[in-house]
Structures are given as structure tokens and as C-alpha cells.
N, C-alpha and C positions, 0 to 999 in steps of 0.2 A: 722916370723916362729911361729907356735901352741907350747907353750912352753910345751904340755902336747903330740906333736908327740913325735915317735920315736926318731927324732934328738935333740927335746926339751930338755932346761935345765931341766926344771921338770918332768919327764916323770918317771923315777927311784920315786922320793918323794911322787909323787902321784898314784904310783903304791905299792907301799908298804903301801901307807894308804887305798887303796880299798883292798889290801890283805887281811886286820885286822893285820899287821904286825906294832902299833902303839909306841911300845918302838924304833924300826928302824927309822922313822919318826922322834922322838924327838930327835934321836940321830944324825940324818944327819945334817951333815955340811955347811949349805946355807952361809956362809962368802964368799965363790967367786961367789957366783951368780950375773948377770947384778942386776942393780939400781930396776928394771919394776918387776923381777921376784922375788924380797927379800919379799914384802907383799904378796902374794899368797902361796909363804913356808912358811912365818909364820903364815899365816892364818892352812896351813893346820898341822901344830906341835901343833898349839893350838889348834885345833878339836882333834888331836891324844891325848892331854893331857888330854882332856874333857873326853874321851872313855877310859883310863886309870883311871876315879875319883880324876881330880885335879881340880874340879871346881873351890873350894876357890881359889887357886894358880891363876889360869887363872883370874878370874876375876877382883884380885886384882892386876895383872898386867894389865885388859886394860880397866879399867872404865873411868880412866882418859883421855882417848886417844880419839880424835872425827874422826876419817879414816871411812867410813861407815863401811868398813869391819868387824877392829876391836870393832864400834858400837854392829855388829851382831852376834859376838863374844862372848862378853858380855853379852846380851838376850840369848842365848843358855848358858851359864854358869847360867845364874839366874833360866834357866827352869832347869836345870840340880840339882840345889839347893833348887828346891823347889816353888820358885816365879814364882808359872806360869802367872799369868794376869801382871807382870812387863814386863816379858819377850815376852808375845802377845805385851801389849802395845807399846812398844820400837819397835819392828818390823814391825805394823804396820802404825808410824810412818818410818821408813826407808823404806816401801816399797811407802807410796807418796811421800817420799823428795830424795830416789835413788832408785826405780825400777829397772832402766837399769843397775844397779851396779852386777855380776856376784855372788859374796859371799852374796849380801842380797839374792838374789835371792833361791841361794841355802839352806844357813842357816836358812834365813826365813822361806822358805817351809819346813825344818825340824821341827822348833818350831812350825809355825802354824797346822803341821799336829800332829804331838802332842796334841795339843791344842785342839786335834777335828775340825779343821776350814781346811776340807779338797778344799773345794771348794774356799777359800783363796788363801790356799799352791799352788794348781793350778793355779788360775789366774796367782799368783806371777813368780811362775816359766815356763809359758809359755811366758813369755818375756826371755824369754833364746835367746840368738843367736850364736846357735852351738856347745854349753855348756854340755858336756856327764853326768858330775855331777846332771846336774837338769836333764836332760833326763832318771836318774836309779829313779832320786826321783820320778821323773812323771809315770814311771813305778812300785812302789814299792805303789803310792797310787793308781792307776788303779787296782792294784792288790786287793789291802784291801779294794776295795770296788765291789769287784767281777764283774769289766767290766775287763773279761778277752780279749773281742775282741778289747780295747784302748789299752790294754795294747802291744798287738799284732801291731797290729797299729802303735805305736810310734817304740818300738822295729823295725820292717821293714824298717821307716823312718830314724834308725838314721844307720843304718847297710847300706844303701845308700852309706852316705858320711862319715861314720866313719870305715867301713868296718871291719878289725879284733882286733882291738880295750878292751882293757880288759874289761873296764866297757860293752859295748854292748855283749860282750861273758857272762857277770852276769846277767846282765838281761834276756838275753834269755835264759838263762839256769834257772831264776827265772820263768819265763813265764811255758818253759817247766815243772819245778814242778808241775806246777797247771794245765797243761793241762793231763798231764800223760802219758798215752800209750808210746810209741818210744821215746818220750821227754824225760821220765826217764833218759833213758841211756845216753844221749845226754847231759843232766844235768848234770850228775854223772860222763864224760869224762873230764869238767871241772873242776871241785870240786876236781875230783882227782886229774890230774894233780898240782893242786895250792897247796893243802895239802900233798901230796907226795912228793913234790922238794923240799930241805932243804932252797932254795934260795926263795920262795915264801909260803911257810909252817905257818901256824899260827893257832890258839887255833880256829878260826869263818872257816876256808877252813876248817879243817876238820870235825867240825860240819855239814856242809853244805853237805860235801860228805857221810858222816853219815845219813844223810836226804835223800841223793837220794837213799843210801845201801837199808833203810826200805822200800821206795819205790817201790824197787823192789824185795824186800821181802828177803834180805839176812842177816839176822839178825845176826849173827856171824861175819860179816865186819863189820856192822855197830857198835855192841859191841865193835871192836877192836878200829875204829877209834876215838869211843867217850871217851873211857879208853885211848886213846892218848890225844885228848883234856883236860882230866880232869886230868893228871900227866901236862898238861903246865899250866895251869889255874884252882883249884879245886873249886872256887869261881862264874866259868865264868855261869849266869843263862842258856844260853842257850844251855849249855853242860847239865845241870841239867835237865833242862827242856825234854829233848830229852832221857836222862837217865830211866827218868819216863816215858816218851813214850814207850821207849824200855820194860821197865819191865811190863809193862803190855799188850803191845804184845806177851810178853812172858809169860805171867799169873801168874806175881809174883811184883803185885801191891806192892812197896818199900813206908811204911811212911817215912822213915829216909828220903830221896830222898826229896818228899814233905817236911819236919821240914825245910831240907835244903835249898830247892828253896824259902821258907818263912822268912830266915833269910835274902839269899843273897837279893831278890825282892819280895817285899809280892804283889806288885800289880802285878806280873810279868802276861801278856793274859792268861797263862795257868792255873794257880790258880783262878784268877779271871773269866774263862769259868767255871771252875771245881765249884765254887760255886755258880753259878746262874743255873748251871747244876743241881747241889745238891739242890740246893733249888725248884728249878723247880718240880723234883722228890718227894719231902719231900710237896708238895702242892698237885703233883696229888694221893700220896698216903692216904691223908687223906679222899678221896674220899668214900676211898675202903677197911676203918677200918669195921672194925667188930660192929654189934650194939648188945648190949645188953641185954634183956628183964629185964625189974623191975622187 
């Protein structure tokens, strides 16, 4: 049995860690799970601890440990700390000495796309076999590399055999973001759903539903739901990030907002657009200075 169906032991564990619901995850009780399914929920409490900022934590429980899993565990805590070329290099040793391994697969294609080595991340995780986890990954870098038609693509393939499926409803409801028109809403029926039910509600769903609100230009939900994100999480960047979005949709460009998103992530894309942005501007205006007569 797919321990990640419906009937699955994991289904619940690993449902609450696609929610963004990561303290749930550290908190559930894997002590009576079979022997097969004890490393896969521990794999996935320790990803929840990583997204939570336990790196140190994590890593100094599994450096010692040679499981591949826990190997790629480790490399994601070191990128997570800073040590990106340790954590490339560790990964791509485990992807020649276990490829076929499910958690390299996955975690590695997080680090290596990280890493910029999108065309890695991919190789890596097209050795998936039926694997939904690499299947959003596969679809979340098609996305950021603006082949919206792969992305389409894979999304239809795994909606085949995975049919209603929570990860294949993210995806395609990430797809739909980026395609727009009718997608909006379509986006924004799951988003909801996930961040409105107290049972699946978390600080990233409602962000997300917040993202499809702008989208369809209701800026007053959208307000509401991110002023919900930011009473669970006041720290979380991408509530920030999206704050600042909103305030200047709204024509009340907020610095405090930026100060903030600069403490919690200074490299966070949106900062880091906004100043090649700035700079970009600040080169073509020099253009177009005024000249002076002697």
C-alpha cells in the first residue's frame, strides 16, 4: 500500500507538511508506525524542523548517521546554514552512489535548485518513480524558469494516476497562478479552502490565498487574509513580502515593511529584484542628466 494514499499510514504527516502546518508534523507521534514507514516521518519532522530554523538542531542530530536519507538531510541543513558548495557537494555525491533513493531525490533537487543547478535538480528528480513530492518540485522549477507549457505538462501527467491528490491540487493551482484568466479563481478555491478550515490553516495557505485575492484584484481580502498570516507568524518573509506588494497596489509604498523584510531575509527575490530594479533605473537615468554649459 502507497503509505502517502488515503489509507496510508503517512498520509495525515505528510499532509500537514505540504499544508505549511510544520510545528503539527514535529509534534505527531510516529512511535506506532511499521518498521518501513519510521524513516520517511522522520525524514519528513526533520524537513518541518529545517522550515521552522532548527538547522543547528537537525544537523547535529544527523551528521553522524550514514542512511542516505538522513545523508540529504544533513546537506539541506548545511545549505540552510550557510554552506552552500558543502551541501552541493554531499548531494552530488548521493545522487551517483543513490539516485534511485526517493528522499535524495527530492531533497537534492531542493538543494541543487537552490544552488542555481536547475538542470541537475531536474535530471535528479526525473528518476522519481511516482513520487508527488518530486513531481511539485519538478513543477515549481518549470515554473521559475518560465516553461509554463512543462509545467502544464507534468501537472496533466501526474493528475493521470494521482488524480485528487493534495500535492497535484498545489501544483495546479501554482500553474494556474501563472497562467491567469479562469485559473485565478480556480487557484484561489484551493488556497481557500486550505487556509479557511482550522484543520488545514497555516501562516503559507493563507498567504497563498492572499496571492490569488490580488489576482483578482480584491484587495481588501487579500488585506484581511495577510493581517491573519502576520498575527500567526509576524517574522514569516513571505507574508511581508506580499504586504509590500499590497501597499503599493495600494499606493502607499510602506519602508517599515521593506526595513522588515531586510532583517527577517535580506536576500529574500523581492529585495533582491527591487534592487537590480533600482539600479537598472539609476544607470538609465544618468543618461538623461541635465548638461551644463561652462
Amino acid at each position: 500500500m502507497d503509505p502517502y494514499s488515503a489509507e496510508g499510514e503517512l498520509i495525515n504527516i505528510h499532509n500537514h507538511f505540504h499544508q505549511g502546518q510544520y510545528q503539527d508534523v514535529v509534534d505527531f507521534d510516529i512511535s506506532a508506525l511499521s518498521s518501513e514507514n519510521a524513516l520517511p516521518a522522520r525524514v519528513l519532522q526533520l524537513r518541518a524542523r529545517l522550515a521552522l530554523g532548527q538547522a543547528d538542531g537537525v544537523l547535529a542530530e544527523v551528521q553522524s548517521e550514514n542512511e542516505p536519507e538522513l545523508e540529504a538531510i544533513a546537506a539541506l541543513a548545511e545549505q540552510a546554514l550557510g554552506n552552500q558548495e558543502a551541501a552541493v557537494k554531499a548531494i552530488e555525491q548521493l545522487a551517483q552512489e543513490s539516485g534511485d533513493n526517493a528522499t535524495v531525490q527530492v531533497v537534492g533537487g531542493i538543494v541543487l535548485q537552490a544552488a542555481g543547478k536547475s538542470d541537475e535538480a531536474l535530471a535528479l528528480l526525473s528518476q522519481h518513480s511516482g513520487n508527488l513530492d518530486a513531481v511539485s518540485l519538478i513543477v515549481q522549477i518549470h515554473l521559475q524558469q518560465n516553461r509554463n507549457d512543462l509545467a502544464i505538462k507534468e501537472v496533466a501527467a501526474a493528475r493521470r494516476w494521482a488524480q485528487d491528490n493534495l500535492l497535484v491540487n498545489l501544483a495546479e493551482s501554482w500553474v494556474g497562478l501563472r497562467l491567469g484568466g479562469e485559473k485565478y479563481q480556480q487557484a484561489f478555491y484551493v488556497f481557500e479552502e486550505l487556509a479557511q478550515a482550522p484543520a488545514t490553516s497555516s501562516v503559507r495557505s493563507l498567504v497563498s490565498q492572499a496571492v490569488a485575492e490580488l489576482h483578482l484584484g480584491r484587495t481588501e481580502e487579500a488585506q484581511a487574509a495577510l493581517d491573519e498570516a502576520f498575527k500567526k507568524e509576524p517574522t514569516f518573509a513571505e507574508a511581508i513580502a506580499n504586504l509590500l506588494v499590497l501597499s503599493v497596489v495600494n499606493g502607499n509604498y510602506s519602508k517599515e515593511l521593506t526595513s522588515n523584510l531586510e532583517k527577517v531575509d535580506a536576500q529574500h527575490p523581492f529585495l533582491v529584484d527591487l534592487a537590480e530594479k533600482s539600479e537598472l533605473f539609476d544607470k538609465a537615468a544618468t543618461k538623461y542628466k541635465a548638461k551644463v554649459a561652462a
